[in-house]
LOMI-903468 format. One record per residue (C-alpha): x, y, z; residue in one letter. Coordinates in Angstrom, 1 decimal. Each point is the difference from the previous one (the first is absolute). Example, Ala and Ser with C-alpha at 12.3 -4.5 7.8 and 13.67 -1.06 7.14 Angstrom:
2
+--------+--------+--------+------+
:   east :  north :     up : code :
+--------+--------+--------+------+
:   12.3 :   -4.5 :    7.8 :    a :
:    1.4 :    3.4 :   -0.7 :    s :
+--------+--------+--------+------+
END
This chain:
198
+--------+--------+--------+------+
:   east :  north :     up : code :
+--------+--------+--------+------+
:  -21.7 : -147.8 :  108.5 :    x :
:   -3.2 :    2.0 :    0.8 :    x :
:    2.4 :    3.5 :   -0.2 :    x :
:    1.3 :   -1.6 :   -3.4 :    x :
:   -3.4 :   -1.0 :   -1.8 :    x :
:   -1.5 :    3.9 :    1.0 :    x :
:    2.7 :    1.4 :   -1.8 :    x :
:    0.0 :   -3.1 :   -3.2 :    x :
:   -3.6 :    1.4 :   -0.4 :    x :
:    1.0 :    3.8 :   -0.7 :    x :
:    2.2 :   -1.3 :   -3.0 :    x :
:   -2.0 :   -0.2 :   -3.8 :    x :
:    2.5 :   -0.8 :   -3.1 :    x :
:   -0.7 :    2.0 :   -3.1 :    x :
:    0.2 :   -1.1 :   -3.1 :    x :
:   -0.1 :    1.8 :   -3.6 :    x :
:    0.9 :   -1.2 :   -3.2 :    x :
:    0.8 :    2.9 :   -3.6 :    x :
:    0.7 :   -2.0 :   -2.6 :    x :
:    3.1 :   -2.7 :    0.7 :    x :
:    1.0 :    2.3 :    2.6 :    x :
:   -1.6 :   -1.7 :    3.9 :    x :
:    0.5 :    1.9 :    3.0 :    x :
:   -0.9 :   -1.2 :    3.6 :    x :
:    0.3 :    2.5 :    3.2 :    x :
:   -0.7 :   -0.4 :    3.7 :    x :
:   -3.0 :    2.0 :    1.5 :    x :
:    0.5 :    1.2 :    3.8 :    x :
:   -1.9 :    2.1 :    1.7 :    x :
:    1.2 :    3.5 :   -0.6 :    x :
:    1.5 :    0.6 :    4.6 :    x :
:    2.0 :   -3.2 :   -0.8 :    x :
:    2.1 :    2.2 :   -1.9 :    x :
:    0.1 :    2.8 :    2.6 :    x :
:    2.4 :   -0.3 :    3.4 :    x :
:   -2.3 :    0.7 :    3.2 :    x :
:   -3.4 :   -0.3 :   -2.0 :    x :
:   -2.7 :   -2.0 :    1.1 :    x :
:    0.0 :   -4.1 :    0.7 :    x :
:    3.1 :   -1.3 :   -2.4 :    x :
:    2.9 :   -2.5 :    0.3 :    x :
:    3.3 :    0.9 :    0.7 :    x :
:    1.6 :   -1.2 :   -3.4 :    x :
:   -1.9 :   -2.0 :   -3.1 :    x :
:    0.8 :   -0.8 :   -3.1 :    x :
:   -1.7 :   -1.8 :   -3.4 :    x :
:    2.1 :   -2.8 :   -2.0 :    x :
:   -0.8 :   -1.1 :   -3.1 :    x :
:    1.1 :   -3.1 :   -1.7 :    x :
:   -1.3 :   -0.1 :   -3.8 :    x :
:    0.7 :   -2.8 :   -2.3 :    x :
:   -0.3 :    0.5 :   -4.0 :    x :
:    0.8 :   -2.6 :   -2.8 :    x :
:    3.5 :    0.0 :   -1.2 :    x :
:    1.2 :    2.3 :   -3.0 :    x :
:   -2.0 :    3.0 :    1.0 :    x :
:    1.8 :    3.4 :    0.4 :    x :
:   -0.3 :    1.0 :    3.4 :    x :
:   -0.4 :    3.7 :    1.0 :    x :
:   -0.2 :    0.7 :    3.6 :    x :
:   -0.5 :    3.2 :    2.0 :    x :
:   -0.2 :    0.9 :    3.8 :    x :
:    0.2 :    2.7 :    2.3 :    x :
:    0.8 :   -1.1 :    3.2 :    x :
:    1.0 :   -3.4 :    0.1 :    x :
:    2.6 :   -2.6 :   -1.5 :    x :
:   -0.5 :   -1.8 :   -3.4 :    x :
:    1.2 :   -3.1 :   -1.0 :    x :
:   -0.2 :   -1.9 :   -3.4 :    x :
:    1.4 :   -3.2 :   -0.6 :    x :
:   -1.0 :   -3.0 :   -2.9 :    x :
:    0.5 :   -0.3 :   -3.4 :    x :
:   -1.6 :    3.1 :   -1.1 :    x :
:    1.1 :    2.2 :   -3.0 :    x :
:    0.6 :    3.8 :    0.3 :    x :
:   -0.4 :    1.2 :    4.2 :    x :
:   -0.6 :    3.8 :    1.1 :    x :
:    0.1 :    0.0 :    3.2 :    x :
:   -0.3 :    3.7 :    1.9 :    x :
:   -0.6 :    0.9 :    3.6 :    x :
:    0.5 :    3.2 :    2.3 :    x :
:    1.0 :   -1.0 :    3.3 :    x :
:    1.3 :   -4.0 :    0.1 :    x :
:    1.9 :   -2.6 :   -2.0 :    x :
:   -0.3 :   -1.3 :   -3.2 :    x :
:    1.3 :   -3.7 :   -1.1 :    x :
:   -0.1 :   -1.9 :   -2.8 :    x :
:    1.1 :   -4.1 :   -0.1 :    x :
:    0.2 :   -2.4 :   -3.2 :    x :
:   -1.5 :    2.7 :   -2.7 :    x :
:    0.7 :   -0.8 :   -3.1 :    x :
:   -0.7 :    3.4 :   -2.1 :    x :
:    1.1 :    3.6 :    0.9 :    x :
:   -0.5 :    1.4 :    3.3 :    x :
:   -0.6 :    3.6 :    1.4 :    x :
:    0.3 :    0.5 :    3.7 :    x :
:   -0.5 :    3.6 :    1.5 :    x :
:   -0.5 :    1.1 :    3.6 :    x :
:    0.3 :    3.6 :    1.7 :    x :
:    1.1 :   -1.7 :    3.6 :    x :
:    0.7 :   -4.1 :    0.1 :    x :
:    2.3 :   -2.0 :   -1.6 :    x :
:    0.2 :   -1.7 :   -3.8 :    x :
:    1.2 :   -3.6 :   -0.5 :    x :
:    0.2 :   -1.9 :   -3.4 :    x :
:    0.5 :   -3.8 :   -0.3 :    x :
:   -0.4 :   -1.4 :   -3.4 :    x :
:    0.2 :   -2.8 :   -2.4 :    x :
:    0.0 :    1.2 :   -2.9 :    x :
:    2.8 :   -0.4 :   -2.5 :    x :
:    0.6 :    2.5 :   -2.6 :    x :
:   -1.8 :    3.4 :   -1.3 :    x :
:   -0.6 :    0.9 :    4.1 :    x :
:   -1.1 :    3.6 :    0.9 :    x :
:   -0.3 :    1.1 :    3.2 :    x :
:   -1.0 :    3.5 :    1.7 :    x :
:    0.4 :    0.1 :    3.9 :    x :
:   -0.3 :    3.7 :    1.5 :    x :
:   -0.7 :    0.9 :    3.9 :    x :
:    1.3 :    3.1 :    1.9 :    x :
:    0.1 :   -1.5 :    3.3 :    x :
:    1.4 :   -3.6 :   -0.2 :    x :
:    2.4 :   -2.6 :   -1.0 :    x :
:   -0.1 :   -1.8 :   -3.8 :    x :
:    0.7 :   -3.7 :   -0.3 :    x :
:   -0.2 :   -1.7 :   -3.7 :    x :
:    1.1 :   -3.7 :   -0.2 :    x :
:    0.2 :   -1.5 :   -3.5 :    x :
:    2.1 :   -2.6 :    0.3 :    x :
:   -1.2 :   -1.3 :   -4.1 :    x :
:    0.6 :    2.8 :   -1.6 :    x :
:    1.6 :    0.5 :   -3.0 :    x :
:   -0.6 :    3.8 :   -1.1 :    x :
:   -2.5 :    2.5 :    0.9 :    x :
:   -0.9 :    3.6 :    1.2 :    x :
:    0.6 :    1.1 :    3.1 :    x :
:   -0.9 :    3.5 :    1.8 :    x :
:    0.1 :   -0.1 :    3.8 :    x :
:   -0.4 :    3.2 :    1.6 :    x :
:   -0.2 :    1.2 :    4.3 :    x :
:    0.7 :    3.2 :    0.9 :    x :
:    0.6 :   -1.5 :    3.9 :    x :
:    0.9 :   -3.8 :    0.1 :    x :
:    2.2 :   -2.5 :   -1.2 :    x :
:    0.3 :   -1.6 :   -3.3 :    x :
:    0.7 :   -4.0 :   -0.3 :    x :
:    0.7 :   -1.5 :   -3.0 :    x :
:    0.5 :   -3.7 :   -0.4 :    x :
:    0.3 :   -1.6 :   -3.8 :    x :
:    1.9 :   -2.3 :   -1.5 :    x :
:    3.2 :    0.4 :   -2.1 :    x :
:   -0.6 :   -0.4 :   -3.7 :    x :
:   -3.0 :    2.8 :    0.7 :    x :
:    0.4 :    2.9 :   -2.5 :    x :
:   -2.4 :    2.8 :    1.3 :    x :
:   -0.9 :    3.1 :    0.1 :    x :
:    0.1 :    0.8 :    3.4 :    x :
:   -0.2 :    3.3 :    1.0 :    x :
:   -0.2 :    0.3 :    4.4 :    x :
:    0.2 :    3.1 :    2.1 :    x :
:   -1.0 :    1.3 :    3.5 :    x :
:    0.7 :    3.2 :    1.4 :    x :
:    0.6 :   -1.5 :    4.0 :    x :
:    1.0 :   -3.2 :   -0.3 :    x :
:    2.7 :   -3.0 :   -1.3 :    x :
:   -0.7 :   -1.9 :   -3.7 :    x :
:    1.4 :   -3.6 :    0.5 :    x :
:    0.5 :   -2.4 :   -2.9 :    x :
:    0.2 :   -4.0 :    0.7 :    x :
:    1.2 :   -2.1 :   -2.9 :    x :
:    1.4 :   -3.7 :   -0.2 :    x :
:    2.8 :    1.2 :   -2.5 :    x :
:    1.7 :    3.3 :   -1.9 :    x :
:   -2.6 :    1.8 :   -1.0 :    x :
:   -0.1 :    0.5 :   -4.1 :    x :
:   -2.3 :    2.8 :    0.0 :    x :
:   -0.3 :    4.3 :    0.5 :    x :
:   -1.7 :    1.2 :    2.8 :    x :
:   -1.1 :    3.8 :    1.1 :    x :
:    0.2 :   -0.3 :    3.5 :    x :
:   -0.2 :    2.9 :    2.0 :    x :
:   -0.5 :    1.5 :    3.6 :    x :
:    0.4 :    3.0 :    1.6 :    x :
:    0.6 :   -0.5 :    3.8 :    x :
:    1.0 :   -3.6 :    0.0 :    x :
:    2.1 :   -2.7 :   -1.6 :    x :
:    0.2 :   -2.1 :   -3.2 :    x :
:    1.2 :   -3.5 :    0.3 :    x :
:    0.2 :   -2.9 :   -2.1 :    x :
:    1.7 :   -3.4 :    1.6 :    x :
:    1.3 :   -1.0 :   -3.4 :    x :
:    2.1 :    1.8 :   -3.1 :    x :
:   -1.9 :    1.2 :   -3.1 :    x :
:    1.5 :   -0.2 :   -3.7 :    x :
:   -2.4 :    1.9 :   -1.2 :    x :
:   -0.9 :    4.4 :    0.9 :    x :
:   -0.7 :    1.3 :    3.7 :    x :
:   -1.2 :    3.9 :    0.7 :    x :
+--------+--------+--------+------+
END
């Protein structure tokens, strides 16, 4: 506990606010970040839980770390470099991008739905099991695609990945047209579709 507290003292939070914009950062000492240098831990990292009123748009940003947004906010941007980005229960249009991490999407919302989700290096999940139309552009250049949605859904859904399978989950035939498209990998869907597949 001793060990602990010496190293709890080295950490300050920083905190800066431009307008509606409020950003908060970590501040280490400048060895911790430097392998061999002086007294450090072997691994530490920062969390941050923040809570804001519902109906706010929600734009979120990281470097290195994973980001997750969940509530009954409005529109969510939600970017990182290196880790996952999730959001749960939104209930307005969503943006998800990462360089390395994976991009999931579970969502209430109805109709009018757009969503964004974009990583090189990981998988992309989107559950919207309400949904009744919407816009959909999922994008990985090495992971899979999964795609679950209900029947009567009549998106645009446009998925593709360079290394990796698109899979679609549905209760029943499918009535709508999909772009679906990989380049080392496989495109499934467990049910028919009456309506146009590329």
């Amino acid at each position: 506990e001793v060990e602990l507290n010496k190293y709890l003292d080295q950490i300050s939070i920083k905190f800066e606010t431009d307008g509606d914009r409020f950003m908060v950062e970590p501040v280490v000492p400048e060895h911790w970040h430097k392998i061999g240098m002086g007294d450090r831990p072997k691994s530490w990292s920062v969390n941050f839980e923040i809570t804001v009123p519902k109906g706010l748009n929600v734009n979120c940003e990281s470097i290195n770390g994973n980001v997750n947004v969940s509530g009954e906010n409005l529109d969510v941007s939600a970017k990182t470099t290196n880790g996952s980005v999730s959001v749960l229960e939104n209930t307005g249009d969503i943006e998800l991008i990462t360089q390395n991490g994976n991009t999931t999407v579970a969502n209430t919302r109805e109709s009018g739905l757009n969503v964004i989700q974009r990583t090189q290096n990981g998988n992309i999940t989107i559950e919207i099991p309400d949904a009744t139309d919407g816009k959909f552009e999922l994008s990985s250049t090495n992971g899979n695609i999964r795609i679950k949605m209900p029947s009567m859904i009549k998106p645009q859904l446009d998925a593709r990945t360079t290394n990796g399978n698109v899979i679609i989950e549905a209760d029943e035939m499918l009535s709508s047209s999909l772009n679906l498209k990989t380049t080392n990998g496989r495109v499934s869907c467990d049910l028919e579709t009456s309506g146009e597949v590329k």
